[in-house]
TORMAR-856613 format. One line per field, with one value per residue (C-alpha): residue number from 1; chain; x, y, z. Coordinates in nm, 2 decimals. Layout:
# residues N
i <- NUM | ...
ch <- A | ...
px <- X | ...
py <- Y | ...
pz <- Z | ...
# end
This chain:
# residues 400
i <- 1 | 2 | 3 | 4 | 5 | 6 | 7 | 8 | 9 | 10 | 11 | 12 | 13 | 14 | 15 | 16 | 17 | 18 | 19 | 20 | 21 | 22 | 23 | 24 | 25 | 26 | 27 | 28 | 29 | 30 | 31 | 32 | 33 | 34 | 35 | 36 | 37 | 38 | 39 | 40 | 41 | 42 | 43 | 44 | 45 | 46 | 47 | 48 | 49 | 50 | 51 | 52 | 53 | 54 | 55 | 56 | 57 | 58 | 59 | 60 | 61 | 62 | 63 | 64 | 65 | 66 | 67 | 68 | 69 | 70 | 71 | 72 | 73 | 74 | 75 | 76 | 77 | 78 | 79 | 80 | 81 | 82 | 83 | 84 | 85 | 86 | 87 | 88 | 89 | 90 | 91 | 92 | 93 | 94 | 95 | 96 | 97 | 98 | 99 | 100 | 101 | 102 | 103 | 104 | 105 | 106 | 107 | 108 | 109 | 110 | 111 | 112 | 113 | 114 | 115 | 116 | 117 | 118 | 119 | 120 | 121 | 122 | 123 | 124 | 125 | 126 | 127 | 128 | 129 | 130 | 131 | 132 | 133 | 134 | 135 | 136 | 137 | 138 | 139 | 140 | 141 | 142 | 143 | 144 | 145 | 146 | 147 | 148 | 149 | 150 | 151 | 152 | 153 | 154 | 155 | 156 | 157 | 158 | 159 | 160 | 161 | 162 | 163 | 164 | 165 | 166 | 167 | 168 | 169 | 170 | 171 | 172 | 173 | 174 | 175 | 176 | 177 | 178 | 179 | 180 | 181 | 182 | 183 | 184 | 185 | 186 | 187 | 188 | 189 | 190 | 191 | 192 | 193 | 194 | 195 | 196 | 197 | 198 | 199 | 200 | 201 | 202 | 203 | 204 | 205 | 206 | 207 | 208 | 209 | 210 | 211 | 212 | 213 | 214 | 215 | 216 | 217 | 218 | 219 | 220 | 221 | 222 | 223 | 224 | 225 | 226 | 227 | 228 | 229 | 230 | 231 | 232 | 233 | 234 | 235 | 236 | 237 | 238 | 239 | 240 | 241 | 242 | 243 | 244 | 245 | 246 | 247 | 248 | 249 | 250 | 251 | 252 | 253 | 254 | 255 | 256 | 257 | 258 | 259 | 260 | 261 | 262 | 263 | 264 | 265 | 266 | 267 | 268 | 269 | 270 | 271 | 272 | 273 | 274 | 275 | 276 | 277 | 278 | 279 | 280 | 281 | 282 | 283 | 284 | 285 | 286 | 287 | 288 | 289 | 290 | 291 | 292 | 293 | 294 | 295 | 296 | 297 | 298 | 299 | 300 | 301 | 302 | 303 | 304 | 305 | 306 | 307 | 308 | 309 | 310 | 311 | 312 | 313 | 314 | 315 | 316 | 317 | 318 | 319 | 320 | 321 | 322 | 323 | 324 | 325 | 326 | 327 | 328 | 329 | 330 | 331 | 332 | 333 | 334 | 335 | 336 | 337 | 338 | 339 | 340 | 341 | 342 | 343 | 344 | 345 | 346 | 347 | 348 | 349 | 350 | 351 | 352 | 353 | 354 | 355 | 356 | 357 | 358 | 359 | 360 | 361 | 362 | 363 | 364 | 365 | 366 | 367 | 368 | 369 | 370 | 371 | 372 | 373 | 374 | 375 | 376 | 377 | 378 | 379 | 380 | 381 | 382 | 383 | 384 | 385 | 386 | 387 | 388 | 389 | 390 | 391 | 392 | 393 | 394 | 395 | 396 | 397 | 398 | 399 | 400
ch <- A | A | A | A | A | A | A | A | A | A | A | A | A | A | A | A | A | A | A | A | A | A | A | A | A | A | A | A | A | A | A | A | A | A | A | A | A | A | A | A | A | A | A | A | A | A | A | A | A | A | A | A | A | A | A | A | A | A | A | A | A | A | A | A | A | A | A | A | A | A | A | A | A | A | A | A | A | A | A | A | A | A | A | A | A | A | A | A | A | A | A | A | A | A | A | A | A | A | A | A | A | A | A | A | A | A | A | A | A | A | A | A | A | A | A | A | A | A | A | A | A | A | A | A | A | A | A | A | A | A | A | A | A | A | A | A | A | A | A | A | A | A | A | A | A | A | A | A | A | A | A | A | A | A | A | A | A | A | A | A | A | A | A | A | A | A | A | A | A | A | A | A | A | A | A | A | A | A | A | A | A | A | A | A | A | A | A | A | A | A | A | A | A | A | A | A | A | A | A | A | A | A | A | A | A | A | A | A | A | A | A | A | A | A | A | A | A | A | A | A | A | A | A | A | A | A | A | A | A | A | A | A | A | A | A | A | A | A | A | A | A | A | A | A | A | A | A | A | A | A | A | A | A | A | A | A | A | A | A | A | A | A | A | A | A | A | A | A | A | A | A | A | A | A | A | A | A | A | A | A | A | A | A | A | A | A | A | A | A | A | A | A | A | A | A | A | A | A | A | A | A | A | A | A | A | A | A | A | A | A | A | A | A | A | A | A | A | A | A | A | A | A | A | A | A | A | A | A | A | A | A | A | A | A | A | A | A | A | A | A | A | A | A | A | A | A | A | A | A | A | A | A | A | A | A | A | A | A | A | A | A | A | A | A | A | A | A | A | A | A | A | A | A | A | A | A | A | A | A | A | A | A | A | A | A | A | A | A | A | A | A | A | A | A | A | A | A | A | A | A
px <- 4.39 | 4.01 | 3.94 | 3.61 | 3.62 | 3.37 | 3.18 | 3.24 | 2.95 | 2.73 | 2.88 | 2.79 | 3.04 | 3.12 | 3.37 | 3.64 | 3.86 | 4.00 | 3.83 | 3.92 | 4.17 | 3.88 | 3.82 | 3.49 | 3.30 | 2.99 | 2.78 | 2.61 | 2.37 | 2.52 | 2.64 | 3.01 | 3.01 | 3.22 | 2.99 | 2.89 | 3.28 | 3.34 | 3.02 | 3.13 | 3.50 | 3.43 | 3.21 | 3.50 | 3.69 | 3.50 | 3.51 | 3.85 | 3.88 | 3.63 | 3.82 | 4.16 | 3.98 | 3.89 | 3.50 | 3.38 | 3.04 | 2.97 | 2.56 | 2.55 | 2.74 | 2.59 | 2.26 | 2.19 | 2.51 | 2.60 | 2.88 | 2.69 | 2.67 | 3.02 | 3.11 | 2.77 | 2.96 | 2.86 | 3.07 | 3.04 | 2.92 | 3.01 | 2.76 | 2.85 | 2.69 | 2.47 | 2.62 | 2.50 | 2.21 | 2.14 | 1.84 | 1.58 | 1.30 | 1.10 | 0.78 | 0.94 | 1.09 | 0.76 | 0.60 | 0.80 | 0.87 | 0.49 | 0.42 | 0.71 | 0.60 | 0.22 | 0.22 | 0.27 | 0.02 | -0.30 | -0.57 | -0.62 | -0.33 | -0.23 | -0.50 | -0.35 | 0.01 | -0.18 | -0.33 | -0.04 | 0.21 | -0.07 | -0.16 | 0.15 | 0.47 | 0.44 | 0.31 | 0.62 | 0.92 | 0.76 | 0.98 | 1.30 | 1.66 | 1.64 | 1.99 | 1.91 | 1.66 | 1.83 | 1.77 | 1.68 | 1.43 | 1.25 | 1.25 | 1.09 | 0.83 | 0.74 | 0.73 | 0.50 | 0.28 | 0.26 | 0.09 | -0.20 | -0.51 | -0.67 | -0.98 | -1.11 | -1.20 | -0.92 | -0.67 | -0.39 | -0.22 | -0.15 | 0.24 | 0.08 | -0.07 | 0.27 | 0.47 | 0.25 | 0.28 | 0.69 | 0.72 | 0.66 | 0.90 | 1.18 | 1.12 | 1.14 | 1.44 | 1.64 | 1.56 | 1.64 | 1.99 | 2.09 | 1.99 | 2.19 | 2.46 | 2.39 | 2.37 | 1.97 | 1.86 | 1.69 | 1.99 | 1.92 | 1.56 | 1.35 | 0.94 | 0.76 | 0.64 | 0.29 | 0.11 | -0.02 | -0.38 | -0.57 | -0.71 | -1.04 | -1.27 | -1.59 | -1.70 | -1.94 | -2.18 | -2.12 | -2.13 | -2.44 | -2.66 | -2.54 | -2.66 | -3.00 | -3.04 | -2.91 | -3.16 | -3.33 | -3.15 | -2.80 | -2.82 | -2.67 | -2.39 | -2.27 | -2.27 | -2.09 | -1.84 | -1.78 | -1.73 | -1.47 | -1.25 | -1.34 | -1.22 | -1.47 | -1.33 | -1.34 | -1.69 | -1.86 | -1.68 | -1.80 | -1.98 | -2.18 | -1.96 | -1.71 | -1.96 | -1.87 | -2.20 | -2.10 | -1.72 | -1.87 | -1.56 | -1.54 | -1.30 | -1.14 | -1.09 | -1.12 | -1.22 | -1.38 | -1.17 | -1.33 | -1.67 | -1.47 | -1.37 | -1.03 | -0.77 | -0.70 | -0.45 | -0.22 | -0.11 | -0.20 | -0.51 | -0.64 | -0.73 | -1.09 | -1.25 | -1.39 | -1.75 | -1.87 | -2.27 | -2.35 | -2.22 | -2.38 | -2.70 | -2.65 | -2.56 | -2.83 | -3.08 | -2.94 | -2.92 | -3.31 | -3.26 | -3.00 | -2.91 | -3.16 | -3.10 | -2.72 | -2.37 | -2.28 | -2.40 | -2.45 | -2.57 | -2.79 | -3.09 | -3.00 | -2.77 | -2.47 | -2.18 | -2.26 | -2.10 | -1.92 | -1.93 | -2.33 | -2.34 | -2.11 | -2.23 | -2.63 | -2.60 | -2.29 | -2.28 | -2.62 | -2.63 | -2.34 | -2.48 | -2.83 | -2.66 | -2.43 | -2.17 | -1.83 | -1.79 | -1.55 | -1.45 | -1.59 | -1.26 | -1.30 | -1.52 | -1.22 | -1.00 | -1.28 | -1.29 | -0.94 | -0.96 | -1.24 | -1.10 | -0.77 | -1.01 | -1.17 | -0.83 | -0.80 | -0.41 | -0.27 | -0.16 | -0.52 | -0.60 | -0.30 | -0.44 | -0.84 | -0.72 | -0.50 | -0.11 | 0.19 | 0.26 | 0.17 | 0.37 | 0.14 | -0.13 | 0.08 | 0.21 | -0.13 | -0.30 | -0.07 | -0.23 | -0.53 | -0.35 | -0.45 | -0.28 | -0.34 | -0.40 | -0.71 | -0.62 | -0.91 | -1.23 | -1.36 | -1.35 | -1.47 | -1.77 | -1.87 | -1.79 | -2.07 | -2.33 | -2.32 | -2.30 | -2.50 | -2.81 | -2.94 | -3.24 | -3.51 | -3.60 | -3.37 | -3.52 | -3.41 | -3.16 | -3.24
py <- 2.14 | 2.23 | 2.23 | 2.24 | 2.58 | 2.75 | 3.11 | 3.31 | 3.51 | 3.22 | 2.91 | 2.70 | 2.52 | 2.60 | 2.43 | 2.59 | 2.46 | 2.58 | 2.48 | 2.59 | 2.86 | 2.98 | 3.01 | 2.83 | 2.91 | 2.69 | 2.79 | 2.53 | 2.54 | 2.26 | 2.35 | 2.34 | 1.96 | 1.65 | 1.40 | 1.72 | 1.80 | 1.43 | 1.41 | 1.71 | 1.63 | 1.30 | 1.49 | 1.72 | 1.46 | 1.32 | 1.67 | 1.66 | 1.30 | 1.44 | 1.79 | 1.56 | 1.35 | 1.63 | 1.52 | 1.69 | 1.86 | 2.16 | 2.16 | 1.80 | 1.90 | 2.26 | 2.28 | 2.63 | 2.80 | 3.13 | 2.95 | 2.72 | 2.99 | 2.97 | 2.63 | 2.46 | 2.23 | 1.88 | 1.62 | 1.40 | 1.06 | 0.89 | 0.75 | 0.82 | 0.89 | 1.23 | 1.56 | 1.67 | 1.87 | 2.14 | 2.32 | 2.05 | 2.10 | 1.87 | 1.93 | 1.89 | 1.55 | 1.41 | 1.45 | 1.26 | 0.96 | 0.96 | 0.96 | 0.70 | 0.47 | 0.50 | 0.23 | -0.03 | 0.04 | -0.03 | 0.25 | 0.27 | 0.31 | 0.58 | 0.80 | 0.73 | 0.84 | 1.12 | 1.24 | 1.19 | 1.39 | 1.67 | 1.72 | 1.62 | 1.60 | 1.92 | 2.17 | 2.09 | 2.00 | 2.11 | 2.38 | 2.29 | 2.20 | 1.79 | 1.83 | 2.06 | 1.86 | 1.68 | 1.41 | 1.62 | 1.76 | 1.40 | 1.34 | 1.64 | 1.63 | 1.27 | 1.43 | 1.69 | 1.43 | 1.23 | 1.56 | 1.56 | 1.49 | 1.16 | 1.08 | 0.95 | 1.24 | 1.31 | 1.08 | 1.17 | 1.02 | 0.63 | 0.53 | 0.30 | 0.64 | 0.79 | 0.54 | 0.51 | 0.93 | 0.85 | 0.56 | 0.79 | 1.06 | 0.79 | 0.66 | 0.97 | 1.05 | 0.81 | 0.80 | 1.15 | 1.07 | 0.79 | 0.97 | 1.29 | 1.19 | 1.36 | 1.15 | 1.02 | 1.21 | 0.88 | 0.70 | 0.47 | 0.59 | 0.29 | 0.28 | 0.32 | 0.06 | -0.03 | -0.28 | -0.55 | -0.60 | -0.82 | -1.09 | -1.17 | -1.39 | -1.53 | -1.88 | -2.14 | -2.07 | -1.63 | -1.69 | -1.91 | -1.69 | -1.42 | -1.54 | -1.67 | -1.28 | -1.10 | -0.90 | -1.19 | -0.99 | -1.00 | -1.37 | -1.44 | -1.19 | -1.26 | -1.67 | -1.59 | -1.37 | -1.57 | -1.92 | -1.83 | -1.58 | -1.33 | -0.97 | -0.68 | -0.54 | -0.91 | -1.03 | -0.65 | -0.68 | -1.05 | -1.08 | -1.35 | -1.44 | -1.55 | -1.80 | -2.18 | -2.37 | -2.66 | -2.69 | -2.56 | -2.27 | -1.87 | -1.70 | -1.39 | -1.18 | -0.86 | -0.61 | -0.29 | -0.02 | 0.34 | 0.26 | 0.16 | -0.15 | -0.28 | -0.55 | -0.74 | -0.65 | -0.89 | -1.18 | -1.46 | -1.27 | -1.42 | -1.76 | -2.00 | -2.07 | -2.38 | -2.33 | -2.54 | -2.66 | -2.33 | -2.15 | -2.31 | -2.29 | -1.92 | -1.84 | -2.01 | -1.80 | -1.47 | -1.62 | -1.58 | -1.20 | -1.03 | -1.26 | -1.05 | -0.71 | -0.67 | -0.83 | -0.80 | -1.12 | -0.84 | -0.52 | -0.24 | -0.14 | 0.01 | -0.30 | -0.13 | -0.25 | -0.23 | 0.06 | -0.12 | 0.20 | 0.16 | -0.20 | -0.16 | 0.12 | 0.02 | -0.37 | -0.48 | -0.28 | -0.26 | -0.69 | -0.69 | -0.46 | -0.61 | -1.00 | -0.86 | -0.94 | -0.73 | -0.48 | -0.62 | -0.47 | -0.71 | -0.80 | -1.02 | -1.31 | -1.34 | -1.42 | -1.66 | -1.86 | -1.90 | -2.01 | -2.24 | -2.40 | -2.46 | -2.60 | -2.82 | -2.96 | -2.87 | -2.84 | -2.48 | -2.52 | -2.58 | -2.27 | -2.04 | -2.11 | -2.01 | -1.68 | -1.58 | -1.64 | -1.76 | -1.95 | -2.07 | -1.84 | -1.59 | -1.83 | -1.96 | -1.63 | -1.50 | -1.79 | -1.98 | -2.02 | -2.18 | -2.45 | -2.77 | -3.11 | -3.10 | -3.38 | -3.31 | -3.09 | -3.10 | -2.90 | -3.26 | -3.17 | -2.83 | -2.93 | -3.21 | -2.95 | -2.73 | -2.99 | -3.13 | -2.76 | -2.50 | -2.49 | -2.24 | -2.06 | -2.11 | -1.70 | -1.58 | -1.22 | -0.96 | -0.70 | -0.30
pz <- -1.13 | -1.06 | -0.67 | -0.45 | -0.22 | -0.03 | -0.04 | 0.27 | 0.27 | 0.21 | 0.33 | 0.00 | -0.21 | -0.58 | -0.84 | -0.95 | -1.23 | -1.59 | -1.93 | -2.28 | -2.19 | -1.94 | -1.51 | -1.46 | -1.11 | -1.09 | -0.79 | -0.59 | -0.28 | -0.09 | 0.29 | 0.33 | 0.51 | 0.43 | 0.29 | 0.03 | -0.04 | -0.13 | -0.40 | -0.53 | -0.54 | -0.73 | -1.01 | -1.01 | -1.11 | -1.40 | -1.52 | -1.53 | -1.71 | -2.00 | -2.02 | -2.01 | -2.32 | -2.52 | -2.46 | -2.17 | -2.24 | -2.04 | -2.08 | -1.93 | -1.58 | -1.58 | -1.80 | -1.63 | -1.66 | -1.81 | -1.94 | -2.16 | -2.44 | -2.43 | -2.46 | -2.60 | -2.83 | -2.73 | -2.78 | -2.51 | -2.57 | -2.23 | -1.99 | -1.71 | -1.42 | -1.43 | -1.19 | -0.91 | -0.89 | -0.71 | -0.84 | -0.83 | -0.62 | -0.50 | -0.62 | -0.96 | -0.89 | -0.71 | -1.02 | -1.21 | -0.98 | -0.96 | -1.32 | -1.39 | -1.11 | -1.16 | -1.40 | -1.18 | -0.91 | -0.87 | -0.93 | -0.55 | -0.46 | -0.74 | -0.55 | -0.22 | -0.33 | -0.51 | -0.19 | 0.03 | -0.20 | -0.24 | 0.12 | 0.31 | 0.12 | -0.13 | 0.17 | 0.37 | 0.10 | -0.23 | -0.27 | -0.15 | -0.32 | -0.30 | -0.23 | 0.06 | 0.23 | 0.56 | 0.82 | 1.08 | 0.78 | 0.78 | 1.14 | 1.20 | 0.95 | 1.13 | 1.47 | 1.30 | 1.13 | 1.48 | 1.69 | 1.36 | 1.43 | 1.24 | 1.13 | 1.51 | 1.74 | 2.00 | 1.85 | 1.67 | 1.35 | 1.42 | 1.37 | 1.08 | 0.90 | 0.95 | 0.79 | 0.50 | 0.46 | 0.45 | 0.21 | -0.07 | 0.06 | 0.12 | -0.24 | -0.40 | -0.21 | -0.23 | -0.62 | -0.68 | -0.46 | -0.66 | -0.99 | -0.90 | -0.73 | -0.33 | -0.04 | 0.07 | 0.40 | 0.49 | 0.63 | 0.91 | 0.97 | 1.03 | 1.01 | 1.35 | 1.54 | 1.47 | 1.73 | 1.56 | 1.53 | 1.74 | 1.63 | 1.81 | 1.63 | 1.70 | 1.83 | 1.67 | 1.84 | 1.80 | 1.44 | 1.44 | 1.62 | 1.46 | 1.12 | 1.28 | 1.34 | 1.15 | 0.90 | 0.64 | 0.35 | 0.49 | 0.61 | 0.28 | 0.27 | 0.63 | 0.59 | 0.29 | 0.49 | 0.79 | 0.59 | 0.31 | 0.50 | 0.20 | 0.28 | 0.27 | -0.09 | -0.23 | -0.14 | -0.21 | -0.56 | -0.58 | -0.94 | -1.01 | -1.33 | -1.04 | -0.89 | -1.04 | -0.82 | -1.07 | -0.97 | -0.60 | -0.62 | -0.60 | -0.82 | -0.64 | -0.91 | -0.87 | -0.51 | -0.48 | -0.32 | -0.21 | -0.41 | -0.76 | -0.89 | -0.91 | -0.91 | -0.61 | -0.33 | -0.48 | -0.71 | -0.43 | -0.37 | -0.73 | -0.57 | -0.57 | -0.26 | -0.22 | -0.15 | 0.18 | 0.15 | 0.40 | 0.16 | -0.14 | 0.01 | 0.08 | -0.25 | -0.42 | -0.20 | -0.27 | -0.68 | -0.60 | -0.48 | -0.69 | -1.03 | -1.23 | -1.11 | -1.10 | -1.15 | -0.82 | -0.60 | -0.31 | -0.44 | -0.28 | -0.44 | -0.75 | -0.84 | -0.77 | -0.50 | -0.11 | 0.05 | 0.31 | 0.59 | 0.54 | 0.63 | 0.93 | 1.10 | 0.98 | 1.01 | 1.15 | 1.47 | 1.60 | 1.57 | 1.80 | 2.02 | 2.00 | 2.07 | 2.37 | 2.19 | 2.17 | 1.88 | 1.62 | 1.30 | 1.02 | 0.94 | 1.25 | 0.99 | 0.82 | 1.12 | 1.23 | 0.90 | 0.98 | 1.28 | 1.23 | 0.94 | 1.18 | 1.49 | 1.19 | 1.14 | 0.83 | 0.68 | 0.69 | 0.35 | 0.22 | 0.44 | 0.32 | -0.03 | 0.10 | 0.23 | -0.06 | 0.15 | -0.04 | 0.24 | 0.59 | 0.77 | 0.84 | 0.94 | 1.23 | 1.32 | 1.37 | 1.48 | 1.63 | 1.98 | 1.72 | 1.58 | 1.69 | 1.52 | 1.20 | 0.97 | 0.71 | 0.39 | 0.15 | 0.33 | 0.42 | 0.83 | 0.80 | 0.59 | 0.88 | 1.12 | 0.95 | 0.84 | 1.23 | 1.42 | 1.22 | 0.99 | 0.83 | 0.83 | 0.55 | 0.52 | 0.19 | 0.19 | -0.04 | 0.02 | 0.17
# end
């Protein structure tokens, strides 16, 4: 009868049990605790069953033994679940999860797993047992990650930044647990609370004389922006292949992300946008500007995408400033297409579908304090909305 004892001098656990005539010690580096006694007692046990059935194969329990020499005769066919193991660090298993998951993601988000494995998760468990690595491992290396120092000057790592650096690490742990039979150190070990973001968007009257001054060749770009609740990604990857001025629709297609083209954020995100006459108007004047020298509708000089940091910090920013107006992120025009199609009347369902949601839950959750009674679902009421409220300016300029 095998059994699951202890080393004095290190305080790590080891089987012990009799195969083919011979005492087999395997060594292990698990602590002597009772959650690591149970896992090990319950491979024990299989071992046991397959030595009791004349099938048990020594390599498949213990691939680095010395005793594999000895009794490398394979004839286990079984399938059961794989042993514990001991010697895997993590570095090694990273790479595989990455490599198996990578597949599925999009390219952006391949480099931002890339980056986060590189920089934070490799420096601090890269070369550790997976087995070995604890709770009180993970909750430090959050408390760690929450005294770094972010991108902004005098702030620190936000709790969203932080949970995005530990979804990989609980991924990849509790893969390699279920794989290898040890109990996940993420047990009960919930993301941080992040504050949701506030949703501040501009008026009627902001957004008209916003466009009446903005710079001639940006007119375009930001009617576009504030009247189809487009995200930054979606209307700087905007190609004019995805621009129907027959059926009066924009195909969301595809979004650039860090400078490079890719698929959209997600399934719902591939949506058409009915085009209001502001918007129609504004795209037939930038047709004039940038159909012949690129595919993009917006481009900069050379044809190629906006750079979106540019335009903010060159554009976007000084307008406020210059209007009095307070400095939102440009994320704000899509809130405000939102919320303008809502004070329009228009049915949240008809607006779910414009901004890419399954559903309406998000746009009552987030504008709920905009909702007014809602009757119209076809774009009619935001349409006589814009034709009787805002006009736009004759000047169609050419982009910087």
């Amino acid at each position: 009868m095998g059994s699951v004892r202890c080393r004095k001098d290190t305080g790590h656990l080891f089987f012990d049990f009799r195969f083919s005539g011979s005492r087999c010690r395997e060594q292990t580096v698990l602590p002597d605790t009772a959650a690591n006694r149970k896992k090990m007692k319950t491979v024990l046990e299989r071992i046991e069953a397959d030595i009791a059935l004349g099938v048990f194969d020594y390599r498949r329990f213990f691939p680095e033994s010395a005793f594999v020499a000895q009794f490398d005769v394979s004839t286990n066919t079984s399938t059961a679940a794989p042993p514990v193991v001991t010697t895997l660090l993590f570095r090694d298993f990273a790479e595989t999860w990455y490599h198996e998951n990578e597949v599925s993601w999009r390219r952006s988000y391949r480099k931002t797993v890339r980056a986060t494995i590189a920089r934070h998760l490799i420096p601090r468990f890269g070369d550790k047992s997976m087995a070995m690595i604890t709770k009180a491992d993970v909750l430090g290396f959050r408390a760690d990650l929450a005294r770094e120092r972010g991108r902004m000057k005098g702030e620190c790592l936000s709790n969203r930044r932080i949970n995005a650096v530990l979804t990989p690490l609980r991924q990849i742990l509790n893969e390699a647990a279920d794989r290898h039979g040890f109990a996940t150190p993420f047990v009960n070990i919930k993301p941080l609370k992040v504050k949701r973001s506030e949703v501040d968007p501009f008026t009627m009257d902001e957004v008209s004389r916003i466009v009446a001054t903005v710079r001639a060749d940006f007119r375009s770009y930001y009617t576009v922006r504030f009247f189809t609740g487009m995200r930054t990604g979606e209307i700087d990857g905007l190609k004019w292949k995805y621009v129907d001025f027959e059926r009066r629709i924009i195909l969301v297609r595809e979004t650039i992300v860090n400078g490079e083209e890719d698929e959209t954020k997600t399934d719902s995100s591939q949506r058409d946008i009915t085009i209001s006459q502001p918007v129609y108007e504004a795209l037939r004047a930038q047709e004039t500007a940038s159909r012949g020298i690129s595919a993009f509708v917006f481009c900069n000089r050379d044809g190629g995408p906006l750079d979106h940091a540019n335009i903010t910090n060159r554009v976007w920013y000084p307008l406020l400033l210059h209007l009095g107006l307070s400095a939102r992120r440009p994320y704000q025009t899509r809130h405000t297409a939102a919320t303008l199609w809502l004070a329009a009347g228009e049915s949240p369902e008809w607006i779910a579908r414009q901004l890419g949601h399954t559903t309406t839950e998000m746009l009552f959750r987030v504008y709920s304090r905009f909702v007014p009674n809602l009757t119209r679902k076809d774009g009619s009421a935001f349409e006589r909305l814009l034709t009787s409220t805002f006009a736009l300016p004759p000047d169609r300029g050419q982009h910087a």
